[in-house]
N, C-alpha and C positions, 0 to 999 in steps of 0.2 A: 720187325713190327714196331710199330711209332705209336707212342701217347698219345688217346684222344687232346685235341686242344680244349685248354677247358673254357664256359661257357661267358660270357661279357656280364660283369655284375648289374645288378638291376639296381637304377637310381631310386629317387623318391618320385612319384606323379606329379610335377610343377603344373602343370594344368586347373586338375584336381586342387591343389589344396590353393592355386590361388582363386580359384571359383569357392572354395567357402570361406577365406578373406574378404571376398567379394558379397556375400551373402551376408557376412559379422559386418561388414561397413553397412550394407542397407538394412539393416535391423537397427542397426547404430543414429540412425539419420533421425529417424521419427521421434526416438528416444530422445534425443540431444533437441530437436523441435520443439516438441512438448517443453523441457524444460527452460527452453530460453520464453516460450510464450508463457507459463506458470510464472518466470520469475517477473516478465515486462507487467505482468497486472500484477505482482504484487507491490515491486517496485511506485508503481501508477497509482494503487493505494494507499501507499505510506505518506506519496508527496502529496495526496488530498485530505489526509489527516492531519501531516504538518500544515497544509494551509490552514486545514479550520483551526487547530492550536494559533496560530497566528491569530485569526479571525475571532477567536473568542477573545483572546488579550484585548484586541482594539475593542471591542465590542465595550470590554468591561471598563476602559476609561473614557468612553462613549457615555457610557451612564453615567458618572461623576459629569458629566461637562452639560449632560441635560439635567439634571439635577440644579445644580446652579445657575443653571442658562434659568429656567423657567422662575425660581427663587428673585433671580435679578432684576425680571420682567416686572412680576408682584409688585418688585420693591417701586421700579422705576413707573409703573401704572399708577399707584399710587401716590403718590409725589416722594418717597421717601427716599433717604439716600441708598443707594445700591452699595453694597459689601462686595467690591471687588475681589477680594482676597480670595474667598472662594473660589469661585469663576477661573482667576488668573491661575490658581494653583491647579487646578482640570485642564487646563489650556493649555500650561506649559508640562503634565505628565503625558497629556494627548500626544501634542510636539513631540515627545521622546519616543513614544512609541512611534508615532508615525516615522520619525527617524529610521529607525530600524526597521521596520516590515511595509514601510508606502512604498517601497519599492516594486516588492514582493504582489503587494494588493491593490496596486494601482490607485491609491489613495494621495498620493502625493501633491496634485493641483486640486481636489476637492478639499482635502483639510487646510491650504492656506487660503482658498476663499474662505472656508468657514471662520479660518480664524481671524481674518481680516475684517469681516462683517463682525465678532463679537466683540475683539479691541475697539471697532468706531462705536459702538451704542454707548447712546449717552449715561450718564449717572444718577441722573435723574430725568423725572418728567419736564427739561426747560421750553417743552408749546403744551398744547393739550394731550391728557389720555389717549385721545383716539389716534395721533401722530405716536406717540411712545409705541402704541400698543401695534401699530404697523410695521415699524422697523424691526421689532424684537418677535413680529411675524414672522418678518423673512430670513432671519436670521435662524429661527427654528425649524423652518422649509427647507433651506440650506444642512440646516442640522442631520435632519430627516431623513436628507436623498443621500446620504456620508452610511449612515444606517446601511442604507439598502447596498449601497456600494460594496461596505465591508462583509455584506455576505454574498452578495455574488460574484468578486475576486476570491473570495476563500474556499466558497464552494460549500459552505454552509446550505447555503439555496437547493441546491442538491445531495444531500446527504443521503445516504443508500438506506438508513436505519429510519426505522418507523420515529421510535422513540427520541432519538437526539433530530429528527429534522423536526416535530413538535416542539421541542422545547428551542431549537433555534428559531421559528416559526415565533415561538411566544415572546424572546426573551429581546430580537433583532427586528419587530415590526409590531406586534404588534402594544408590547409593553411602553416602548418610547413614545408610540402615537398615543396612548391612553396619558400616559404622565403629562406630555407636553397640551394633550386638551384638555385634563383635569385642573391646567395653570390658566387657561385660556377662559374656561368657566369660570372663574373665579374672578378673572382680572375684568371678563366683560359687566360681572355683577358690580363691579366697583365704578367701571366706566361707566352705566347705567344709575349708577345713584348720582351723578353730576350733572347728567341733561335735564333738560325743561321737561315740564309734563307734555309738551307736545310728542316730544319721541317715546312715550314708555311702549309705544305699539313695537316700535324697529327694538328698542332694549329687548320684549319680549320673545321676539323672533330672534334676535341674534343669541339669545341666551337656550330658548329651545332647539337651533341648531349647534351650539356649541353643546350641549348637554346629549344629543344625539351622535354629534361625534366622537363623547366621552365615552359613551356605552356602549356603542358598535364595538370597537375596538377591545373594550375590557372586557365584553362576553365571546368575542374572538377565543381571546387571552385563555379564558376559564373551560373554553372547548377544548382550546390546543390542550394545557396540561393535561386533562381530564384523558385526551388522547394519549397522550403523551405516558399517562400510568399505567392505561389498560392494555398500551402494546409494548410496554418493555418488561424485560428478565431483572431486572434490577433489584434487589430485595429491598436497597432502602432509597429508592427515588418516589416512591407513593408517600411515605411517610413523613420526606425530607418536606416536601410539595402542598400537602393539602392542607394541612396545620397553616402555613405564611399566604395558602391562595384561599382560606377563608378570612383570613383576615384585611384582605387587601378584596373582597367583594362584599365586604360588610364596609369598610371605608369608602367605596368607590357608589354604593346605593345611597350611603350619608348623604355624600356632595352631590349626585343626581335630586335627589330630592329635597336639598336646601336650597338648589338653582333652577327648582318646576316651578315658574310662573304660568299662569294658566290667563288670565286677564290685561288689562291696561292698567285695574287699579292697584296690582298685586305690588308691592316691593320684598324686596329680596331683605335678608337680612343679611348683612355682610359680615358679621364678626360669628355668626354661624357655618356660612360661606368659609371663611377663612380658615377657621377650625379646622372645618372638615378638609379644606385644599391639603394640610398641612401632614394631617391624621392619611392620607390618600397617598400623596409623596412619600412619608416613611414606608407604610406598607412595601409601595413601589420599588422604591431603594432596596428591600429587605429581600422581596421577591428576585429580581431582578439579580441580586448577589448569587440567591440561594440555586435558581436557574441557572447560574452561569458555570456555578460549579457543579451542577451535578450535569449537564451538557459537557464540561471538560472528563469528565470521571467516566461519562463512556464515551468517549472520544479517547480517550487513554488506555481505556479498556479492549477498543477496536485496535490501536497499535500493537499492544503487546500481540495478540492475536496473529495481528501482519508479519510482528516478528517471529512469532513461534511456527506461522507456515511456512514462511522463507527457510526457517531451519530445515526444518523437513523440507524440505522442495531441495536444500543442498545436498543433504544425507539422502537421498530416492537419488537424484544425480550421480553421485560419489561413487552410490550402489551400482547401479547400472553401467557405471564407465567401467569400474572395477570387472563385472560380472562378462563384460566383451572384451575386455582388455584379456583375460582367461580366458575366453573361449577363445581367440586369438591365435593365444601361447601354444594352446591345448592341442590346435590342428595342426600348426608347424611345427610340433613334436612329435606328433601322432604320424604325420607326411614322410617326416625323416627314417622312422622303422630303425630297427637295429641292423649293422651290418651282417649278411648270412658267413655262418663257416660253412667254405665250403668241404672242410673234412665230415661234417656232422650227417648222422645217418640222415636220408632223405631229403638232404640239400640238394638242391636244382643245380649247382654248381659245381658235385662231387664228380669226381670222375668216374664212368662207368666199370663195373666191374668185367675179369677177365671172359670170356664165354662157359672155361672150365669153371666158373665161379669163383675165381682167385680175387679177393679183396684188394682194393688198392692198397691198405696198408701193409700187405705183402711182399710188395712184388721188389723192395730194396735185399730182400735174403733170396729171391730166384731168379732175377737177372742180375749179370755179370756187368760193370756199369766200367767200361775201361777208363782206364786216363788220358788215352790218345786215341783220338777218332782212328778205322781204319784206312789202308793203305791206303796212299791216293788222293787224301785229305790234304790241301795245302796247308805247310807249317806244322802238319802234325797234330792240330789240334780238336779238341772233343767238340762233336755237334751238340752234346748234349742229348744225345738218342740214344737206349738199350741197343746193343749189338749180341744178333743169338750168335752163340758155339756151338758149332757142331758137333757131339759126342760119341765116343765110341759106342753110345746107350742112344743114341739119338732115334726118331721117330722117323729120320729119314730127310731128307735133306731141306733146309730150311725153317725145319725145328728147332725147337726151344731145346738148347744144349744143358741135360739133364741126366744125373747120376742114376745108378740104378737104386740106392737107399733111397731119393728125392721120389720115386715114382712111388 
């Protein structure tokens, strides 16, 4: 009788465990989506915050060059000599910035006409007021459209924030237009004390249209902040804001109402006019600083922000790569299984026991295991098969050759 053959080991299920491979990759997919689309707007965010950081720099040597632009006009409407110094030193910090970020902000052919136009104005009045006060017009037109540029290359124009698009709103249209007409007001009172009594009709109009376009703008101005308080988190942007924006609508009602001509016969008083231009400009200047900074402050305040979600957006990422990268491991260890013994009770691979219920770990002490196959076998050699002995105790012929103690 011959050994059962014993049974072919059972591998792992390649199938199976590369169908849930297949399952970790598409769970994987949307994951990995998500985060590449979370980091492209955050990415998208940061580079429209470093524009407005740009956009406010330019902005804020914007105001130094109107500041002096309008001061120069004064001087040059009035016959007096213009104080260059100023002017040139606004002109040539502009130039540096523009160096550096006109690239960025597409500023670069606007700010050398501007600054071409403000190098040719003369130094004084050498024809009439009314020629001075044209050229140093267009000059401030030119000024103006540089304004609007530098906020919609930087994206100022669009700011997502209630509060910092108000105060760009304030600080990048409408503050400039109010300073650069509260110069114009002024300069026309001056140019209207030279003409004949036959024009004081066109002085009166041009003065109550210049006074109209001084007020437009600065009650703009005092909506935007006023907005500008009631929608931000800010604990000290209300406080920084309304102290310097009273002050600057208490200057700004002065010179409207030292430039209300109502008649032909009325004249103007100009060294009241003056005053007040001057008292209106600081305000402006003051304001204008204090806007710019606290419009950087939450603009600085949104970056950190940007940076602290990008962190977490890495760490969620990290997490999740982690978290599949494991469940991975987990199935192609789990697939492999442990090798079966197949001595061990109830292994699928044990050999079956004898019919008399002889144990397979038995059967080395009751079968007779020869060393040489028998007769007949080429070379003598063992098949490697139990050979039964017939016994004189035997069951009868081709029985299991067995002692009579062994029964």
């Amino acid at each position: 009788m011959t050994v059962p053959a014993q049974r072919p080991r059972r591998w792992p299920n390649a199938p199976g465990n590369a169908l849930r491979l297949f399952l970790v990759v598409i769970l994987l997919v949307p994951v990995a989506v998500l985060f590449v689309q979370l980091q492209r707007s955050v990415d998208a965010d940061q580079e429209l915050v470093a524009r407005e950081q740009h956009g406010i720099e330019y902005l804020r040597s914007l105001t130094d060059v109107t500041v002096a632009l309008t001061e120069a006009q004064s001087a040059a409407v009035a016959g007096r000599p213009v104080l260059r110094e100023a002017l040139t030193t606004a002109v040539e910090r502009t130039t540096a910035v523009d160096t550096r970020l006109g690239a960025d902000l597409r500023t670069r052919e606007r700010w050398a006409g501007v600054r071409a136009k403000i190098e040719s104005l003369p130094d004084r009045g050498a024809t009439s007021p009314d020629a001075v006060f044209g050229v140093y017009r267009e000059a401030a037109d030119l000024l103006l459209a540089l304004w609007g540029k530098v906020r919609e290359s930087s994206g100022l124009m669009r700011d997502p924030e209630a509060d910092s698009y108000y105060l760009q709103d304030a600080v990048g249209e409408e503050l400039p237009a109010a300073m650069i007409a509260a110069g114009r007001l002024a300069d026309l009172a001056v140019i209207g004390a030279t003409r004949k009594s036959t024009e004081r009709l066109r002085t009166v109009a041009e003065l109550t249209a210049a006074r109209t376009s001084l007020l437009d703008p600065a009650t703009d101005l005092i909506e935007s902040l006023q907005a500008a308080v009631e929608s931000t988190d800010s604990p000290n942007l209300g406080g920084n804001l309304l102290n310097q924006l009273d002050s600057y609508q208490r200057a700004i009602e002065a010179l409207g109402a030292s430039a209300a001509l109502t008649d032909g016969t009325s004249e103007a008083d100009l060294t009241q006019i003056a005053a007040a231009r001057v008292t209106a400009h600081a305000a402006a200047e003051q304001l204008s600083s204090i806007i710019l900074t606290e419009l950087a402050t939450l603009v600085d305040s949104r970056n950190d922000r940007l940076a602290r979600s990008q962190q977490i957006t890495y760490v969620a990422g990290a997490l999740a790569l982690l978290l599949m990268s494991g469940l991975a491991v987990a199935i192609v260890l789990s697939g492999r299984g442990r090798r079966p013994d197949p001595t061990a009770p109830g292994s699928a691979d044990r050999p079956p026991a004898e019919p008399g219920g002889t144990e397979p770990g038995r059967w080395d002490a009751l079968v007779d295991w020869p060393a040489t196959g028998p007769a007949g076998t080429p070379g003598g050699q063992s098949t490697g098969r139990p050979v039964a002995t017939a016994g004189a105790g035997s069951d009868g012929p081709g029985g299991w050759g067995r002692s009579d103690a062994a029964r």
